[in-house]
N, C-alpha and C positions, 0 to 999 in steps of 0.2 A: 593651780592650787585652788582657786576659786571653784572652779568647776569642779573636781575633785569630791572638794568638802559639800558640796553642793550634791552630787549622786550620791555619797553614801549617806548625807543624812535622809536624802529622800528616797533610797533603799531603808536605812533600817525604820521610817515610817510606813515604807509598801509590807515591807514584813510583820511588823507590830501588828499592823492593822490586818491582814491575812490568819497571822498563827490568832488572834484574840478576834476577828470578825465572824470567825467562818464558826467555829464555838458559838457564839454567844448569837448568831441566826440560829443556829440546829437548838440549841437550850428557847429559844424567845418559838419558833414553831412548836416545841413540844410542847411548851409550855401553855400557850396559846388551845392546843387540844385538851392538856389535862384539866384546864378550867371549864371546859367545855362540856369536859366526862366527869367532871366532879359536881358540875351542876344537874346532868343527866341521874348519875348516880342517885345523888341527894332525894330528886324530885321521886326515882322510882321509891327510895327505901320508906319516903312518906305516904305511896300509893298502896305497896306490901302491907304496911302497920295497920292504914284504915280498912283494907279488904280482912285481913286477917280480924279485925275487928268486928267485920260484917260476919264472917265464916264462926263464930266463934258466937257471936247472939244467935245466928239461924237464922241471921236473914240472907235474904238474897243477894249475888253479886249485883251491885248497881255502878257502874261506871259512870254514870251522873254525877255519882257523888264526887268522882276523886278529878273531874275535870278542869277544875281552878287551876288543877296541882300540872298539868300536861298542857306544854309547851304548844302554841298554837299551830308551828309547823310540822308538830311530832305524830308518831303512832303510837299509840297505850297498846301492846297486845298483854291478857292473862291468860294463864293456863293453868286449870283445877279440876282435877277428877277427873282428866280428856276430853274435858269441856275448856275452849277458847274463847276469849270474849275481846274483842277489840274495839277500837273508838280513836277517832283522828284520823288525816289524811294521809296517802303513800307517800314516806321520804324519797320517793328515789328510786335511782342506781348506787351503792357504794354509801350507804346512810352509816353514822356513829350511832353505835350501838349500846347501850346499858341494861345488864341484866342482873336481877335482887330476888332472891330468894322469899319466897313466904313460908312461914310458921305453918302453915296447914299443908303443907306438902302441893304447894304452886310456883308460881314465877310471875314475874312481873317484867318489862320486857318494853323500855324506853327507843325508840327509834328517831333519828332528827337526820334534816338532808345535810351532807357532809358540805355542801356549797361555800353557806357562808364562816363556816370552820374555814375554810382556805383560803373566802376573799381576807379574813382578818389575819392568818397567817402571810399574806402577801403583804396585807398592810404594812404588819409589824417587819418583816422583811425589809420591805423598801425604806421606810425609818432607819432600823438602823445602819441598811447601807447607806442611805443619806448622810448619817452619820459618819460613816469612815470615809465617804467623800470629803466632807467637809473636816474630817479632823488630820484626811492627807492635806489637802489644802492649806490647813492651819500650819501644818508640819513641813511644808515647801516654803511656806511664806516667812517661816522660822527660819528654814534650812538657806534662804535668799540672802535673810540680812546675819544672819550668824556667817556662812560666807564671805560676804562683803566688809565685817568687821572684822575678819579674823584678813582677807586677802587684800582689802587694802593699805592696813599698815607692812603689810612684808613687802609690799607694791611701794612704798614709797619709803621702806631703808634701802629695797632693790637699786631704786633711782638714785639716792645719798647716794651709794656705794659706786653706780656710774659716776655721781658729777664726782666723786673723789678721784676715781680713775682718770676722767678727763680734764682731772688738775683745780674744782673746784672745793677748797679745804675752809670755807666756810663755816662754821656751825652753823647746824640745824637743830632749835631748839622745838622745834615739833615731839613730843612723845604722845601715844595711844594710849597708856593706861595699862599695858602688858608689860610685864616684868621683864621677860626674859625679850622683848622686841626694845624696849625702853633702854636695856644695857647695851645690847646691838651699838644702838644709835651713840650712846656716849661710846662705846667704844671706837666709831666711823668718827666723831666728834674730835677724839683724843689722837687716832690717826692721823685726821684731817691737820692737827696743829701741828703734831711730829712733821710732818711732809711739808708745809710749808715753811717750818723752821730751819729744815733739813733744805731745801730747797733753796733756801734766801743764802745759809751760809755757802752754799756748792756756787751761788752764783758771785760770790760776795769775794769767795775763795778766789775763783776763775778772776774775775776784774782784778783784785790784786795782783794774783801772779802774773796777768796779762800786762797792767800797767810795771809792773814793777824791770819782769823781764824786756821789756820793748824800752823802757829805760835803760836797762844797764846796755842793750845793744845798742841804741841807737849811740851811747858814750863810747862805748867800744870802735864801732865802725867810726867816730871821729878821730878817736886816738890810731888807729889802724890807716885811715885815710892820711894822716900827718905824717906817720912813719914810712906809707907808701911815696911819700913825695922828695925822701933823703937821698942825700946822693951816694949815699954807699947802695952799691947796687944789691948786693947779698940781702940787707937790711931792708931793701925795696922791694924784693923778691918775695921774701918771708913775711914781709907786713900785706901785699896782693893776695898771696894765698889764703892769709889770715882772713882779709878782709871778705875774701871768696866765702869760706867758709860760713863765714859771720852772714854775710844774705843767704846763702840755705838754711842756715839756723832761723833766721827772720822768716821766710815764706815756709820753714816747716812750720812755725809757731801759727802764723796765721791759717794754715790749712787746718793745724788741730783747732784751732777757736770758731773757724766756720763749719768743720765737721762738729762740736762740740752745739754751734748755735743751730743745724742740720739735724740734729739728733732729737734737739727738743719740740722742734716743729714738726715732727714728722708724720703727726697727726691731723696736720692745718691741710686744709683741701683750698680749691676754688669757693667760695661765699660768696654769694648775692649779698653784700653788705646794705645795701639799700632794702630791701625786703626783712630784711634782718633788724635792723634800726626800725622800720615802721611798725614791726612785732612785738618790738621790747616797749614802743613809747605805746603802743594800745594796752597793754598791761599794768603803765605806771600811769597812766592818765587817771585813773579812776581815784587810783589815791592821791594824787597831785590836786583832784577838784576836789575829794573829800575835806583840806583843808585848806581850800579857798586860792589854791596857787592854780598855775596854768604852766602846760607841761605843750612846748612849741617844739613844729620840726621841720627843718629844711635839709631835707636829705634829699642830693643829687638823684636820678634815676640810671640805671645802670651798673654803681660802683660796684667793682670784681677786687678781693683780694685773700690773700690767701688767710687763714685764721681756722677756728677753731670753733662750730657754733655755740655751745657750752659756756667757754672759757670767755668770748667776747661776752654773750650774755649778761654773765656773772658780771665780767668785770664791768659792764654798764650797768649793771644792777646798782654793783655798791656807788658809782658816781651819784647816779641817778638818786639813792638812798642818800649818800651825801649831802646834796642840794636839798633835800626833802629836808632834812633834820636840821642843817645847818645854814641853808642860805636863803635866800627870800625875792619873795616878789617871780618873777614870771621864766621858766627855764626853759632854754632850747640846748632843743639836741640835732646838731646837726651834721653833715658828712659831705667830703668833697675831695676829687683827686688834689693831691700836691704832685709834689716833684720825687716821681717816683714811690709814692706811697698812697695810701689813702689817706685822710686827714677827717676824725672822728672827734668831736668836739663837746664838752656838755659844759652849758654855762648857765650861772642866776644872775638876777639883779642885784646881789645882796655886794658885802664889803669883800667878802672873799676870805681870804687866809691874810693874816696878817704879815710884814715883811718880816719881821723876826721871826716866826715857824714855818714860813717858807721851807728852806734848805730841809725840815725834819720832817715833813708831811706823809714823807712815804718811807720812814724808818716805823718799822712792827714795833707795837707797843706805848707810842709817842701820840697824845693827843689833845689839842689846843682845846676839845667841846665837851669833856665827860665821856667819850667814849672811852671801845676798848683800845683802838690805838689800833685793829688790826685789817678794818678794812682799804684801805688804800695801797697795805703793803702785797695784802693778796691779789689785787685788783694789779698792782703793776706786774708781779709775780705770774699771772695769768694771762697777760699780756707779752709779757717777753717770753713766756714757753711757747708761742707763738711767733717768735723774730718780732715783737712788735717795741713800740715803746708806748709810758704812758709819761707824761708831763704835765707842770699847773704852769701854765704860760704867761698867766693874767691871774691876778688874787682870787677872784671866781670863774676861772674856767679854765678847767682839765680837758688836755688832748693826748689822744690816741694815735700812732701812725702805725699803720697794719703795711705789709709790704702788698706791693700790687701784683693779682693774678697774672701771670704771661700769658701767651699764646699756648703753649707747647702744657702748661697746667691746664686749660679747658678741654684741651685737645686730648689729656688722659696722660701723657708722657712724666715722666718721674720727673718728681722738681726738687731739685740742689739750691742750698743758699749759700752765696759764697760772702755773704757779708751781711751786717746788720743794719736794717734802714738806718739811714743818717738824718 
């Protein structure tokens, strides 16, 4: 796009300056001669007047006289009666020529060396090509930032519209000043909140029906296990099959819910989690020192786990944003294998979350500091489409568990989840 808007504005400046340069040399050269021949002209029609002056009292021609008037590089020829009279020196090869009639039936007969006619037609030449250098120039350096302000905001609804795809539904209150780029963004805005909305009830949905139905089996399979223990054997028969049944119902349920939590990570690769966390804390260090905090990191070297770069990001972003806004004194971010997971940490000095808004921290909308209520809920949101979890463990400090890379994930081989870090 950039590049694009970039050629044709600096095409239709190579054109402009062509169709109205190459004109306006041929008019600035003629031009340049007609002043030339207008001053020749001029000079012979007052040499005519005063000879015919001479010829007309009965004196003699004197070329003396009219000398003031005749250019010092020129040649004066007259011609009267068949008599020729000349004065000044040879123009030349190719001399600019002015010839004036006289009243007494002569000619008067201006010659100048054509030379410096041409060095001033070069002059004026190279001026104004100068000119259309310098006004293509002007017209690139237009065409540069007219580019750059038209192709860096579509460059960054482009990216919006990635981190939406890759589950970050954040608003972005960034707008450029462009109407029709400005709506764009609220419309990516307004998706953003549909899809997280969307997303929380789908998941909200699934753990109900999950807990709900793993409840009513696991009652089942007690009542079935009691009836399997009667001594009518028929009755005993019929309660085993039931009970049969009832664990393939149980291991179907659980294959749908780990295909279901399969489905949503299917995006998470292998991650250098350590090189990842050292990326995100050089980015918020700057504004962590702009108001007087310190932004600490103790990140393990090594850690592998499967996630999302994007989505981790984000969701360290809003922790990280968090602690900026609400906690105090000196924060660390830091990262270390657990049991089975990676174990991703951000903590402040400050009080924390109070015990009463605990349990509500990471319901959308709910917010103990002025905010909107919605960053923590996209932050866990963005975490678990990734099999992860996020949790407040401590009043001030939020942890992450990301499930750990395997062998057979770095090695390139498809990775299946068949459960949810615990």
């Amino acid at each position: 796009m950039r590049k694009r808007l970039l050629q044709a504005t600096l095409l239709a400046v190579a054109v402009t300056a062509f169709v109205l340069g190459i004109p306006l040399v041929v008019s600035a050269l003629k031009l340049v001669e007609d002043i030339t021949r207008g001053d020749l002209s001029g000079r012979a029609q007052q040499i005519a007047t005063r000879l015919d002056e001479q010829v007309a009292a009965g004196e003699p021609i004197e070329l003396s006289n009219v000398r003031l008037v005749v250019p010092d590089d020129a040649r004066l020829t007259v011609r009267i009666s068949d008599r020729t009279y000349t004065y000044g020196t040879d123009p030349g090869e190719d001399p600019l020529v002015e010839t004036v009639s006289m009243v007494q039936s002569g000619t008067v007969r201006l010659a100048v060396p054509s030379s410096p006619v041409r060095t001033q037609q070069l002059q004026v030449a190279g001026g104004i090509s100068l000119l259309a250098v310098l006004s293509a120039a002007t017209g690139g350096f237009v065409a540069i930032v007219t580019a750059r302000r038209l192709a860096d905001p579509l460059r960054h609804v482009a990216d919006r519209a990635s981190r939406l795809g890759a589950g970050d539904f954040r608003p972005d209150p960034k707008r450029h000043g462009v109407p029709e780029l400005d709506r764009v963004a609220d419309a990516l805005d307004a998706s953003g909140a549909a899809l997280s909305q969307l997303m929380q009830r789908e998941r909200e949905l699934v753990g109900d029906v999950s807990h709900q139905l793993r409840s009513r089996l696991t009652a089942l399979q007690l009542r079935l296990e009691a009836l399997a223990e009667t001594e009518d054997e028929e009755t005993a028969e019929e309660a085993g099959a039931a009970l049969e049944q009832a664990e393939r119902l149980s291991g179907v349920l659980d294959d749908l819910l780990a295909a279901a939590t399969a489905a949503r990570a299917r995006d998470a690769e292998p991650l250098d989690v350590s090189a990842e966390l050292s990326g995100v804390a050089e980015e918020w260090r700057e504004q962590f020192r702009s108001q007087g905090r310190t932004l600490r990191q103790r990140i393990e070297k090594g850690l592998l786990a499967r996630a999302t770069p994007a989505r981790l990001r984000e969701a360290l972003g809003v922790l990280l944003d968090n602690a900026l806004r609400h906690g105090e004194g000196t924060v660390t971010l830091s990262a270390k294998y657990g049991s089975g997971t990676v174990l991703v940490q951000v903590a402040d000095s400050g009080g924390g979350v109070p015990e009463e808004l605990a349990p509500h921290v990471f319901t959308r909308g709910f917010s103990g500091g002025g905010s909107t209520g919605v960053g923590l809920a996209l932050a866990r949101a963005l975490v678990e489409a990734d099999s992860g979890r996020l949790e407040l463990s401590r009043p001030a400090t939020f942890e992450i568990y990301l499930p750990v890379a395997r062998a057979d994930d770095v090695l390139g081989v498809p990775w299946q989840t068949d459960s949810t870090p615990r």
